[in-house]
NUVO-210198 format. One record per residue (C-alpha): residue number from 1; residue in one letter; x, z, y. Coordinates in nm, 3 decimals. Each point is the difference from the previous one (the first is absolute). Layout:
BEGIN
{NUM 'A' {X Z Y}}
...
// end
This chain:
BEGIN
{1 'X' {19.089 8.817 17.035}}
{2 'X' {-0.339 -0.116 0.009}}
{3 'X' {-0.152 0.220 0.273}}
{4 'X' {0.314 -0.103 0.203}}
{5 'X' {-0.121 -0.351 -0.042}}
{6 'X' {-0.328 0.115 0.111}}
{7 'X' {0.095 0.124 0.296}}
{8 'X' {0.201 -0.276 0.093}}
{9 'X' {-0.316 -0.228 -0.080}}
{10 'X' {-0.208 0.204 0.226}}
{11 'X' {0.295 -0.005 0.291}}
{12 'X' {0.015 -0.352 0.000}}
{13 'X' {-0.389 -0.030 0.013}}
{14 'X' {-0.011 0.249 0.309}}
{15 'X' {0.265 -0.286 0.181}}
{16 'X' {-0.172 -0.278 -0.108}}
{17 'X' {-0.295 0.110 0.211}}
{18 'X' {0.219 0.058 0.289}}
{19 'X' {0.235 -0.326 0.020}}
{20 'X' {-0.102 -0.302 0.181}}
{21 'X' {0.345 -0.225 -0.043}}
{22 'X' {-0.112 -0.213 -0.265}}
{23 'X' {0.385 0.028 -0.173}}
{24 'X' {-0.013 0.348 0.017}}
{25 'X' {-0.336 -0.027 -0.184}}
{26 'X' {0.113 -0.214 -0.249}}
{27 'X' {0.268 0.179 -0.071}}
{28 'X' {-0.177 0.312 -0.046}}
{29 'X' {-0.263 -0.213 -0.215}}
{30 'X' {0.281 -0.131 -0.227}}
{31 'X' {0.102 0.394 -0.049}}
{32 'X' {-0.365 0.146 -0.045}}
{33 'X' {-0.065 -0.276 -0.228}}
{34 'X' {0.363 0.107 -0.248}}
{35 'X' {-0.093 0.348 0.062}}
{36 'X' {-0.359 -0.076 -0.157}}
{37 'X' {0.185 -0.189 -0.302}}
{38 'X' {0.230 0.315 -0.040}}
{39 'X' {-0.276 0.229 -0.036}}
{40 'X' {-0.188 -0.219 -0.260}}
{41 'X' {0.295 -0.057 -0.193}}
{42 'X' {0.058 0.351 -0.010}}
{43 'X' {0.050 0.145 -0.350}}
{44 'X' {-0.220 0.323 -0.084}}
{45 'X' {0.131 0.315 0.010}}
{46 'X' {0.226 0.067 -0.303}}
{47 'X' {0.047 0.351 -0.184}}
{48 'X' {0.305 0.230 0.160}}
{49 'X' {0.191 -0.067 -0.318}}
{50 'X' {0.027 -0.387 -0.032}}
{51 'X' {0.038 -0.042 0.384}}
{52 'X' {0.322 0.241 -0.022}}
{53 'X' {0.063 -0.234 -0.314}}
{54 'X' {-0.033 -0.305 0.230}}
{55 'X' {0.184 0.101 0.255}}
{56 'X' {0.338 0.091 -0.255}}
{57 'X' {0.006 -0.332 -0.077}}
{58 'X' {-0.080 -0.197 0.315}}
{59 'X' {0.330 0.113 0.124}}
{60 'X' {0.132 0.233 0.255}}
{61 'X' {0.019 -0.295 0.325}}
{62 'X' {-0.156 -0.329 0.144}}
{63 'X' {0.214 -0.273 0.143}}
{64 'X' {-0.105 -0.268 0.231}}
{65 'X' {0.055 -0.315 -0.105}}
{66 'X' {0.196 -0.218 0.366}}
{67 'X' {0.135 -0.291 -0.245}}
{68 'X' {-0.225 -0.296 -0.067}}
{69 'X' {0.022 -0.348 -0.006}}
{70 'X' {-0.304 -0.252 0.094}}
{71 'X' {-0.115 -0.362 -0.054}}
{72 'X' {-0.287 -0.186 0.069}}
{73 'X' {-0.211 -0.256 -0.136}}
{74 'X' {-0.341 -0.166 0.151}}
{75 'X' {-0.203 0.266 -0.173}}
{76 'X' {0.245 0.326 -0.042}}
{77 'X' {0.240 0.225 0.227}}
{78 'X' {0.221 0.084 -0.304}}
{79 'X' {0.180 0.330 0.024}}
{80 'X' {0.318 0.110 -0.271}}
{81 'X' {0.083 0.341 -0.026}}
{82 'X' {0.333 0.071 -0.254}}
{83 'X' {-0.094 0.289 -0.171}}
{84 'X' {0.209 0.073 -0.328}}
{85 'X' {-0.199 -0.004 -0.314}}
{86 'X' {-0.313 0.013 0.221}}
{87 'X' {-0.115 -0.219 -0.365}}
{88 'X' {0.014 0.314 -0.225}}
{89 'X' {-0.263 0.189 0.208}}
{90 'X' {-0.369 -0.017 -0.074}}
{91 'X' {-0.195 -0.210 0.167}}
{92 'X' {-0.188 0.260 0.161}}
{93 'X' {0.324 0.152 0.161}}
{94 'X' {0.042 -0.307 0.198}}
{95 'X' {-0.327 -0.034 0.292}}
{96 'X' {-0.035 -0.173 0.287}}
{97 'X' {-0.272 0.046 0.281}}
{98 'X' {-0.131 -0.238 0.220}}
{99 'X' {-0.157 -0.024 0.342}}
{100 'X' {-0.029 -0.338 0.196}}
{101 'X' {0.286 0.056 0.226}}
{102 'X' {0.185 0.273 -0.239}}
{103 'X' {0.145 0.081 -0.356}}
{104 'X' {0.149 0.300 -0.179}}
{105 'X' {0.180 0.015 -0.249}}
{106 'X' {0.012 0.297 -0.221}}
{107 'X' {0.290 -0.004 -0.353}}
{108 'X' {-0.013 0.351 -0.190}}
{109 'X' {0.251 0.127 -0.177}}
{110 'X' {0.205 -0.238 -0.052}}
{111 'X' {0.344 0.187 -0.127}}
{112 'X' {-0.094 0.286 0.153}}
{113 'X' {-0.105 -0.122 0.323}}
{114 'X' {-0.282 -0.115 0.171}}
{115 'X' {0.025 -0.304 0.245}}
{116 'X' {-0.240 -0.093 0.291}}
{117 'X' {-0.038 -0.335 0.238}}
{118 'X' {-0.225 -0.018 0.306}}
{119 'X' {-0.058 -0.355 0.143}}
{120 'X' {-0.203 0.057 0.341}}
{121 'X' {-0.141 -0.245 0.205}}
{122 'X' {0.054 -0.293 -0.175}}
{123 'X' {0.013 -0.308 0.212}}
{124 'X' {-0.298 -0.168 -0.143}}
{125 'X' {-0.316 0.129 -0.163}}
{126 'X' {0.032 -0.005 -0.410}}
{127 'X' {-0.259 0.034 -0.253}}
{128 'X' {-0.026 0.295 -0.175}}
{129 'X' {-0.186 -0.125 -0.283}}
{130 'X' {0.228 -0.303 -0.056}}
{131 'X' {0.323 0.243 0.025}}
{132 'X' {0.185 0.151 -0.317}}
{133 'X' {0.337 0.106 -0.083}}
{134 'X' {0.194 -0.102 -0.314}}
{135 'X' {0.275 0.179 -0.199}}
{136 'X' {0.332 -0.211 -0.071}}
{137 'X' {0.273 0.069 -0.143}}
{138 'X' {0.196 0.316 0.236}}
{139 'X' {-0.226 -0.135 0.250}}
{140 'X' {-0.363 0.039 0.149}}
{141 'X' {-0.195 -0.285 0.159}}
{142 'X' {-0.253 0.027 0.226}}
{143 'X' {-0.192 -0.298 0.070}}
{144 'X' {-0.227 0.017 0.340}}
{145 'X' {-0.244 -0.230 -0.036}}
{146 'X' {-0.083 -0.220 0.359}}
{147 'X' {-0.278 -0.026 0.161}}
{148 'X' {0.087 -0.351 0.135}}
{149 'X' {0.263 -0.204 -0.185}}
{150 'X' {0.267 -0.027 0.342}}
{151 'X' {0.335 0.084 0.062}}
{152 'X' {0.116 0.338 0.120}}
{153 'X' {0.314 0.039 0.200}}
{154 'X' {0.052 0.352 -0.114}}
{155 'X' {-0.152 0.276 -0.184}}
{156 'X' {-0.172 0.247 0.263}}
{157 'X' {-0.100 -0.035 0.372}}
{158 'X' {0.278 0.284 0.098}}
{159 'X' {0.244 -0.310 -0.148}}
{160 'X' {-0.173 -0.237 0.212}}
{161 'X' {0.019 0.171 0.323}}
{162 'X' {0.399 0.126 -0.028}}
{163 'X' {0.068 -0.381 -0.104}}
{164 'X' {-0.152 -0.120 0.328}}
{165 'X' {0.108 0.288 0.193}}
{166 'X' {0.358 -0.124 -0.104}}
{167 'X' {-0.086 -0.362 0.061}}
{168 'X' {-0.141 0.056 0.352}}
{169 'X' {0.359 0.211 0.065}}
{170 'X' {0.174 -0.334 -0.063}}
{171 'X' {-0.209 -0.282 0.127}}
{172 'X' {0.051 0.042 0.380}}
{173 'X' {0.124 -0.302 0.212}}
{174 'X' {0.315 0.152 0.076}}
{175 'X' {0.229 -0.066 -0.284}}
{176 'X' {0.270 0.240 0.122}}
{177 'X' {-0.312 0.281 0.003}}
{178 'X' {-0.065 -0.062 -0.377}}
{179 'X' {0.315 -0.036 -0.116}}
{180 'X' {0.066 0.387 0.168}}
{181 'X' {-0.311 0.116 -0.167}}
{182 'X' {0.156 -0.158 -0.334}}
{183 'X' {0.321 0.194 0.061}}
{184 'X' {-0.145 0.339 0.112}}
{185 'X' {-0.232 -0.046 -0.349}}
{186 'X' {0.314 -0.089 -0.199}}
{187 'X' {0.206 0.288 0.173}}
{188 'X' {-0.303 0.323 -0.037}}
{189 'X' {-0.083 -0.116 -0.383}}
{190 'X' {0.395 -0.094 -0.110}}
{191 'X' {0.241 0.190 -0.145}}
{192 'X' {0.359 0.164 0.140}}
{193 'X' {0.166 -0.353 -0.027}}
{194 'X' {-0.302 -0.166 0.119}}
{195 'X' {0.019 0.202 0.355}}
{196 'X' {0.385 -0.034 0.009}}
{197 'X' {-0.015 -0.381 -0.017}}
{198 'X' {-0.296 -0.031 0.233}}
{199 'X' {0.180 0.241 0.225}}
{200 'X' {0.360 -0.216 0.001}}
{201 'X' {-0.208 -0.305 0.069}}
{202 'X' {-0.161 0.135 0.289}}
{203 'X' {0.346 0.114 0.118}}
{204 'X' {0.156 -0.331 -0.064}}
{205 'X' {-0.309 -0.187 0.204}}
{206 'X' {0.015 0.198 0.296}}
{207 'X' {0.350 -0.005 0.036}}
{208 'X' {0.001 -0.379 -0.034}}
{209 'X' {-0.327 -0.024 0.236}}
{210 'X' {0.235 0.230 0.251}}
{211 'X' {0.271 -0.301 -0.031}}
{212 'X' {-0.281 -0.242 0.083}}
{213 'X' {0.076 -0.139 -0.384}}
{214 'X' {-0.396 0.062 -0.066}}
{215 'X' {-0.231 -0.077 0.290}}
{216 'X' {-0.323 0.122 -0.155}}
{217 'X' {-0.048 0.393 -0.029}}
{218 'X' {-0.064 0.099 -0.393}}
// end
C-alpha cells in the first residue's frame, strides 16, 4: 500500500510541474499534500502472521458513509454521522484526516464493517490544526475548525455551484419561462404520480388556452 502511495506522490509531483491553472494546481497541491500525510502516517511493516490476524478481524467489506447531518457555528462546520455503537470502539478505530479544503473519515471495524466519508472541496478553507472529531453516543462528530468565523451557505463548492446553477434556471424575466423550467424540474426528478398530474395539467391548460379560457401559453 505504501509504494502505491508513492507512486501516486510522485504522479502528482510530475503534474504539478506541468499545470498552469492555478485551481488545477491547488487541487493537485491539496492531494500531494494528503498523499504526503498518508505516507508518514503509514504504519511499519507488520509480520505475515498478525497482518492475516488483522485483516480477520477488520471485516470482510467497507461501506461509504452518504448520510450526515451538519450545523454551523461562528467557529465550526459541524458534521453528524449515525453510526451504531460507533462509542464501543477504541478510540484509535475512529480517525479523521484533514486538508484545508478536505476531510476523510476512516471507522474500522465497527460490527464487522468498516465505514469511510470523503468531504472534497469544502467551500471555505478550515484549519487543520484547530479540527478534531468527537465520539457521541451512536454518533461521530467532526468538528472543522474555520479559518474565518462567517457563514457558509453550504458545505462544498460542487453545492454552491448546482444551487446557483438552479437559481439562475429560475430567475429569468419571463415568469411563464421559469415557471416551465420549475415544471420540467418537478416532472424529470418526480415520481409516476408526479408525471401523471403534471401531465393532466398540461392537458387541461392547453385545452382551455385552445378555448381562449387561458390567454397566456404555460
Amino acid at each position: 500500500f505504501a509504494i502505491q502511495l508513492l507512486k501516486d506522490l510522485e504522479e502528482v509531483k510530475e503534474l504539478l510541474v506541468k499545470v498552469t491553472r492555478k485551481r488545477l494546481r491547488d487541487v493537485l497541491l491539496t492531494e500531494k499534500h494528503k498523499l504526503e500525510l498518508e505516507i508518514k502516517n503509514q504504519p511499519l511493516p507488520k509480520p505475515k502472521d498478525v497482518v492475516e490476524e488483522e485483516k480477520s478481524s477488520l471485516g470482510g467489506y467497507t461501506v461509504k458513509i452518504n448520510n450526515y447531518g451538519w450545523d454551523q457555528s461562528d467557529k465550526f462546520i459541524k458534521i453528524y454521522i449515525s453510526l451504531n455503537g460507533v462509542q464501543k470502539l477504541p478510540a484509535e478505530n475512529v480517525q479523521v484526516n484533514f486538508t484545508e479544503r478536505s476531510f476523510d473519515l476512516l471507522v474500522k471495524n465497527l460490527n464487522g464493517k468498516n465505514y469511510t466519508m470523503t468531504f472534497n472541496n469544502l467551500l471555505k478553507p478550515i484549519s487543520v490544526e484547530g479540527s478534531s472529531r468527537k465520539i457521541k453516543t451512536d454518533t461521530v462528530l467532526v468538528m472543522c475548525r474555520k479559518k474565518r468565523e462567517e457563514k457558509w451557505d453550504c458545505l462544498t463548492q460542487v453545492e454552491k455551484e448546482s444551487k446557483e446553477k438552479e437559481k439562475a434556471a429560475y430567475d429569468t424575466s419571463d415568469p411563464s419561462e421559469g415557471l416551465m423550467n420549475l415544471l420540467k424540474k418537478m416532472y424529470a426528478e418526480g415520481d409516476d404520480e408526479m408525471k401523471r398530474t403534471i401531465n393532466k395539467a398540461w392537458v387541461e391548460s392547453r385545452e382551455k388556452q385552445s378555448k381562449g379560457d387561458i390567454p397566456m401559453d404555460i
